[in-house]
N, C-alpha and C positions, 0 to 999 in steps of 0.2 A: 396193414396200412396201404399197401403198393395194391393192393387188389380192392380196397374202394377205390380208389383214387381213376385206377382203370376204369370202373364199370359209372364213375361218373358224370361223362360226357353222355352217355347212353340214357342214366336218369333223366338228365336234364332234356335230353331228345326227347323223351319219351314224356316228361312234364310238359313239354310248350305242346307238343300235339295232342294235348287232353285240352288243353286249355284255347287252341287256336283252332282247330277241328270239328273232336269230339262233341266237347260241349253246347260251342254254340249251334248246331247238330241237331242236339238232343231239344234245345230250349224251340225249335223250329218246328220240330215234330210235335211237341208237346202243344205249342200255340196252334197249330193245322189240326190235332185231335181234338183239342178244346174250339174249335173255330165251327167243326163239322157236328159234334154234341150240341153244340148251342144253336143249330140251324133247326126252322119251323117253318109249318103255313103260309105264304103270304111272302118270304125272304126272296129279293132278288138277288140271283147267282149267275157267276157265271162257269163254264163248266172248262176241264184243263183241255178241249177241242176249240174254246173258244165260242160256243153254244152261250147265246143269253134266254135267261129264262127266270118264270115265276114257282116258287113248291107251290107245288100243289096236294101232295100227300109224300110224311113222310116213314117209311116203315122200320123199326127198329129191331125186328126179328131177323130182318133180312138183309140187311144194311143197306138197301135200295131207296132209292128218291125219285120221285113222280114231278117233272116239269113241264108246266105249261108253256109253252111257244108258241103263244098269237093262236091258238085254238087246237094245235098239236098234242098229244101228252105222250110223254119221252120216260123211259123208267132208266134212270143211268147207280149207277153202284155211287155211296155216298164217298168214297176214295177217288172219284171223276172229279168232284167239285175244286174247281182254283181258288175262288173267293167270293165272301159275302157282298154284293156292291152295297145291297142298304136291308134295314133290318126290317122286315114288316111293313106294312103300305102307307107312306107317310104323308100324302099329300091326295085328298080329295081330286076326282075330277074337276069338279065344279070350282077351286081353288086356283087352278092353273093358270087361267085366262085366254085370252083369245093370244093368236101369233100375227096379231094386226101390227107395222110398225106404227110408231106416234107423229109421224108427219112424213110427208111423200119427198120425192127431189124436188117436185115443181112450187112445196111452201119453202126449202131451203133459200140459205141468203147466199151471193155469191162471196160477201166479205165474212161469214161464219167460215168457209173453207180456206 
């Protein structure tokens, strides 16, 4: 009884740091390996240099990814990538509009400010 009792405090150490550590760890890797499988064609990324860019091709023999940067192509290992920013191209050019503002300072009111 005297010799659980000792080795007690040490399960219990040994419990919270599966559970405060380990675990959520594992749950982190696991979403970063599913994060990088489910990357394709067309995905904007950015890379853990801080690199943004478009795939452009991506190869699964070699675990390498092809980005395009503004007409560059960059082959970086698929373990580079930090995060998806958006999945596939989601917005037509022609969708965007123009970056004209909707009224100058000289239609402004002085009593609107």
């Amino acid at each position: 009884m005297e010799l659980i009792l000792n080795f007690l405090p040490f399960i219990a150490i040994m419990a919270l740091m599966y559970f405060m550590m380990i675990r959520p760890q594992k749950k982190a890797a696991t979403k970063t390996q599913d994060m990088l499988n489910a990357m394709k064609k067309g995905d904007a990324i950015v890379t853990i240099g801080g690199l943004h860019g478009v795939i452009d091709e991506v190869n699964t023999t070699n675990n390498t990814i092809v980005i395009d940067c503004d007409g560059i192509f960059l082959t970086f290992e698929k373990k580079a990538i930090a995060r998806v920013v958006t999945s596939g191209v989601s917005t037509p050019v022609e969708d965007l509009g123009t970056n004209t503002p909707t009224h100058t300072l000289d239609e402004t009111n002085d009593e609107e400010l």
